[in-house]
Each structure stands twice: as C-alpha cells, then as structure tokens.
N, C-alpha and C positions, 0 to 999 in steps of 0.2 A: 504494500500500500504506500500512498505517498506523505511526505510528511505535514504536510498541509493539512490532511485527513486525519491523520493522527491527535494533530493539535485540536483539531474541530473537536474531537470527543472531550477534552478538558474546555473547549468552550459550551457544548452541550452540557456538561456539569456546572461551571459559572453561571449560566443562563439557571439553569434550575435552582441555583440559590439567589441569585436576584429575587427570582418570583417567592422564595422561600423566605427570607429576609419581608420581603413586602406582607407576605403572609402574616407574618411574624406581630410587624407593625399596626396591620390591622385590627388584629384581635388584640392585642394587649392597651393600646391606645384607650383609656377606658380612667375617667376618673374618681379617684378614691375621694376625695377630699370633700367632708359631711359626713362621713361614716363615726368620726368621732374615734375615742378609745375601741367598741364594739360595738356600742348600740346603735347608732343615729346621733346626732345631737337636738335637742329643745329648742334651736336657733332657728325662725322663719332662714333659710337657705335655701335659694334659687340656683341647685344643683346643674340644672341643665343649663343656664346660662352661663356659670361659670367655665362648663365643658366647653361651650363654645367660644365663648371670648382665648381661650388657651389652646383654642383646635383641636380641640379631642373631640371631632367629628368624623360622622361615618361618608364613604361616597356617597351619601345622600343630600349629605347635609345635618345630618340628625345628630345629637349632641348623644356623646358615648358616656355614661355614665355606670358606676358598679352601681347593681342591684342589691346587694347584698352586703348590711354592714359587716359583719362576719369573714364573710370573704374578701374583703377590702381590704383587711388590716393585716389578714393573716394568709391570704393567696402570694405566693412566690412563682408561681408558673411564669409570669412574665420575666423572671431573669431564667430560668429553664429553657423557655421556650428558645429564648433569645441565644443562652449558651450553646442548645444544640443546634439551632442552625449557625451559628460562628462554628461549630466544631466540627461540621459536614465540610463547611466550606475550608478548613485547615488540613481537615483529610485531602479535598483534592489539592492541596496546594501543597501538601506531601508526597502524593505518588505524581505530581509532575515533578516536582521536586529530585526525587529519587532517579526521576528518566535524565532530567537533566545533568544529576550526578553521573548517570552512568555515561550518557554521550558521551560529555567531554573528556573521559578518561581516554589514556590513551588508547586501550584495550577498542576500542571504539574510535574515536576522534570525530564525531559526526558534529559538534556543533564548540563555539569557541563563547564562552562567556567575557564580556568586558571586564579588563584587567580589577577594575574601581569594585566589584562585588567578588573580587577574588583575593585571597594573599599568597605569599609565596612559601615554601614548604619550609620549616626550622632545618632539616636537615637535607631537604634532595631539591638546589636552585633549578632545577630542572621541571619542578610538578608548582604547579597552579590550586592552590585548594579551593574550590567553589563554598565560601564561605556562606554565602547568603541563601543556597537550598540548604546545605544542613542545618544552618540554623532554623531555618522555617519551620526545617523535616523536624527538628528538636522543638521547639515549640507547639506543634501538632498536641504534642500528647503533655503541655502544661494546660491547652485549649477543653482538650477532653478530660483533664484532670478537674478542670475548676467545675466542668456540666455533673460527674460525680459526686463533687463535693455537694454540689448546690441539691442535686436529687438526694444523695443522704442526710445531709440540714433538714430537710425536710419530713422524712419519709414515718418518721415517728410523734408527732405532733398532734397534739388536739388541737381545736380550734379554742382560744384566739389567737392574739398576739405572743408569741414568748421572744424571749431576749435572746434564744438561740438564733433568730434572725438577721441580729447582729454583725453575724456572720454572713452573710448574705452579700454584702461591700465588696469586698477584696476581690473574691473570686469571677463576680458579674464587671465592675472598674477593669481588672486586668482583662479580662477576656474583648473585653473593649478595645484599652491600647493595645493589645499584641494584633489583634485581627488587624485593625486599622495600618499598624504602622506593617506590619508582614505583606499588605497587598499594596501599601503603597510604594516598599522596596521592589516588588516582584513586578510591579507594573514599568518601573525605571529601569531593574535589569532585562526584560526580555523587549520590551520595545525602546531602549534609549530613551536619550530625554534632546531635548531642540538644543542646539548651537543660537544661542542667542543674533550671533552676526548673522548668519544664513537662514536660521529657520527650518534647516534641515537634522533628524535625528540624529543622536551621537551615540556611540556605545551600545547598550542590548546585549543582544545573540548573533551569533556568526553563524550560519551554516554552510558545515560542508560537504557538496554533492557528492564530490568521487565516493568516498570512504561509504558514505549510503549506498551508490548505487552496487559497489562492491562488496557489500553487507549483503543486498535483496538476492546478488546472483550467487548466493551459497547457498545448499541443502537444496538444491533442487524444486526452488520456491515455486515454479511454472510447475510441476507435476498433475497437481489437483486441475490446470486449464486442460492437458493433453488427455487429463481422464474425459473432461467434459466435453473436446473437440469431439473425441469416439463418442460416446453418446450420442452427439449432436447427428455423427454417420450412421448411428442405428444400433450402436451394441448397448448392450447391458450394461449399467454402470457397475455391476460384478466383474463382470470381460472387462470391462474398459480397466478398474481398478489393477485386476491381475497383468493388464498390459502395460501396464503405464509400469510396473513393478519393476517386470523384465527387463525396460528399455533406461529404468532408473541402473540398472546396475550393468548395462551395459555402459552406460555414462560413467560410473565408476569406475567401469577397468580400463577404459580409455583415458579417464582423467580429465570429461572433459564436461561442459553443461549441457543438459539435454537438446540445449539450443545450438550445440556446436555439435550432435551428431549427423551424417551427411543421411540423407535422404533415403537410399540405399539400407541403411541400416535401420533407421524406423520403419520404413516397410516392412521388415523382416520381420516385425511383431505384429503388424497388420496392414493389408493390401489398401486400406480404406485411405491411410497418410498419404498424404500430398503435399505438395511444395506450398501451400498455403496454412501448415498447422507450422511455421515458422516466424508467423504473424501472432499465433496463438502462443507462443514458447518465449517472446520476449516481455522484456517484465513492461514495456510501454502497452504493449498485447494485452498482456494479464489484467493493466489500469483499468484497461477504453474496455474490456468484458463484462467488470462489472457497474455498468453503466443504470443502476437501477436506485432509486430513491433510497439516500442513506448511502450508496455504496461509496470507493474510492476513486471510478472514474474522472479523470477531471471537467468535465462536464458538470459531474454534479455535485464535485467538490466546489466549484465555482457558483455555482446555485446556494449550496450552503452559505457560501462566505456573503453573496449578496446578499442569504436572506438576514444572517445575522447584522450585519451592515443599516440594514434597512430598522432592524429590530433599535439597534441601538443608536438612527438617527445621524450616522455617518454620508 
C-alpha cells in the first residue's frame, strides 16, 4: 500500500476523536450552579438564565442545566468522560508514534524527522534519537493512568459530595496540559512550521521513497494479485492459491521477484498467464487493483484526502 494510505488511517482515527471530543462537550456542558451543598438552594435563582448568559446551551438554543441536585455536586463523569477520550486520542498518537520510531531507524530509513525534535545519541554520534514520539509514546500511559485514577476516585462512593473528590484536580488539569501540549508538538514535527520570510514550511518529516519502495518489493508482496489474476481467468481460488505457491518458490530459487520471472516460466504453472499479468505483478499494478472505496489505489487515496480537506475546510 502507499504511504499516503497508510497515514489516512491515523487520520481516520483523529477524525473520530474530533467528533469524540465534541461528543464529549456536548453532554457534559451542563450547569451545576443552584444545586447548592445537595439540596437546591431557598434563593429565587433563574437557573436557566444563568446557563445561558455562560453558554451552556444546547444546539438548540436551550439552556443546559443539571436536573438533579445530587448529581450536580457529586457527578464526576464529566472529567471521565473527558479523560477517556484524551486517552483514545494518546493511544493513536502512540502507535503512530511507535511507526514513526520504527521508520526512521536505520533498520528501515523510510522517513527523516527534523533535527529540532531529535537529539543526538550520549554515546553512538552517529544515531539521531526521535525524542518527541517517545516521549509522547511515554506519556500515553500517564494519559490513561490519570482516566484510572479518576474511575477508581470514584467507583466507591455514595452520593453526595465527599472530599475524596478533591482528588479529582491533578489528574483531569494534567491530562489537559499533556494532550494539548503533545498535539501541538506533533502537529510542528510532522508538518513543519512556516519560515516567516517565505511562508513556506520548515522542518517536519522527510520521506524516503527508494528504501519504501524497496521494502514493498520483499516477500513477494504481489503474490495475493497473481492469485486473483487466475481467478479473474477462471480457476478456483484453491488452484489459483496452490499456483501462485509453486511459482513463489520458483522465484526463490532463482532469487528473483515474481515480477522478474520470464514468461516462459509462469506458464509452466499455468497456460492461462500472459504477458499482461506483469501489469498485475508490479506493486504500481497491485495500487490501481484495489481501486475500490476505502482501498489504496491512488484514485481513491486522492478522494480521501479531498474529502478530508473539505471536512476540515482547507
């Protein structure tokens, strides 16, 4: 697949905590103040106007108010709610995180992070550390530690108020600053930030094609198309599987990609091949095949990108 596609699935996860995050907002938006200690209070208090004047209104318009003094005083879901989606959204910002560690190693070398989120190794002047995903990757699991804390603060409590709430600060405050300040690191490392004189980005992610493209063409990644080509001619995807097997380890002993065996010799596993499943055998082949909504072709990798684009007003 291409790497463009690849990304889009971490933007497919962003996107879902936008809407999660707003989710989030929604429901908890909702004001306490008149519930008093637990009762209510004796004060004539025009609840709902106060809601309004502060914006704690629904899309309607309609002033969001607690129903319930009980629950007013002593409800904590709204730092829950709020931790767990900050902690969904630190998990994906961990397993890209993680990819990104692995790219730029040399074991890989597929993409080059700007020097300024990197330091240089205590003892090997040779290796670059990608400072800024492992710290993210490490902060992940102080993200999901604080949504723990907060569910077990909780989880034994009567109703009303108790001072064990107290506790409640720290852990909702910090999950606060770390999300905030983690995506606004990650946002300056992978897309740069403007050059003030030109207006053009600086810094980011570097990507590098060769070492991808010479990544895709190991393991015999085209295999699964040359099954589908035979299907597409009439066999059984049983047959087709078992042929595509033989012609893999004929590739083997030649030492070569299935794309570099000559013609002649994929016949020999079946008459059906023709100098047209050489179209199917490259990985540009493999892209434009799965040309189907969602898939990597770039057709509709380009489709995605506009529709996110559009989504977010670009």
């Amino acid at each position: 697949m291409s790497f463009a596609h690849h990304l889009l699935a971490y933007v497919e996860m962003f996107a879902r905590d936008e809407q999660r995050m707003g989710d989030v907002r929604r429901r908890v938006n909702q004001l306490p103040l008149g519930s008093a200690a637990l009762a209510g209070t004796t004060y004539p208090l025009d609840r709902e106007r106060v809601a309004r004047t502060l914006g704690m209104v629904n899309d309607q318009g309609e002033a969001c108010v607690c129903q319930n003094s009980l629950d007013a005083v002593s409800d904590r879901d709204f730092a829950i709610e709020f931790a767990a989606a900050a902690s969904l959204v630190m998990v994906h910002i961990s397993r890209l995180s993680e990819e990104l560690i692995l790219w730029m190693s040399q074991n890989f070398g597929f993409i080059k992070i700007a020097d300024r989120f990197t330091t240089g190794s205590s003892i090997m002047p040779q290796k670059k550390n990608p400072d800024v995903p492992e710290l993210a990757r490490g902060k992940t699991g102080r993200v999901v530690g604080h949504l723990m804390g907060l569910i077990t603060l909780m989880k034994g409590q009567p109703l009303a108020y108790n001072k064990d709430n107290q506790e409640d600060k720290e852990p909702l405050f910090d999950t606060v600053d770390t999300l905030r300040d983690t995506l606004r690191i990650f946002v300056e490392m992978i897309g740069g930030q403007p050059n003030p004189a030109t207006g053009a980005k600086e810094g980011g992610i570097t990507v590098n094609p060769q070492p991808m493209q010479a990544a895709a063409q190991k393991g015999y990644a085209t295999a699964t198309d040359l099954a589908d080509y035979l299907v597409k001619k009439g066999l059984p995807f049983r047959d087709a599987h078992e042929t595509v097997a033989h012609a893999v380890k004929a590739a083997e002993s030649h030492a070569c990609d299935l794309s570099e065996l000559p013609l002649k010799v994929l016949q020999e596993f079946h008459p059906a091949i023709d100098k047209d499943v050489y179209d199917v055998l490259s990985l540009r082949g493999s892209l434009e095949a799965r040309n189907t909504l969602g898939g990597t072709a770039p057709a509709q990798v380009k489709a995605q990108i506009a529709r996110h684009r559009a989504r977010l007003g670009n």
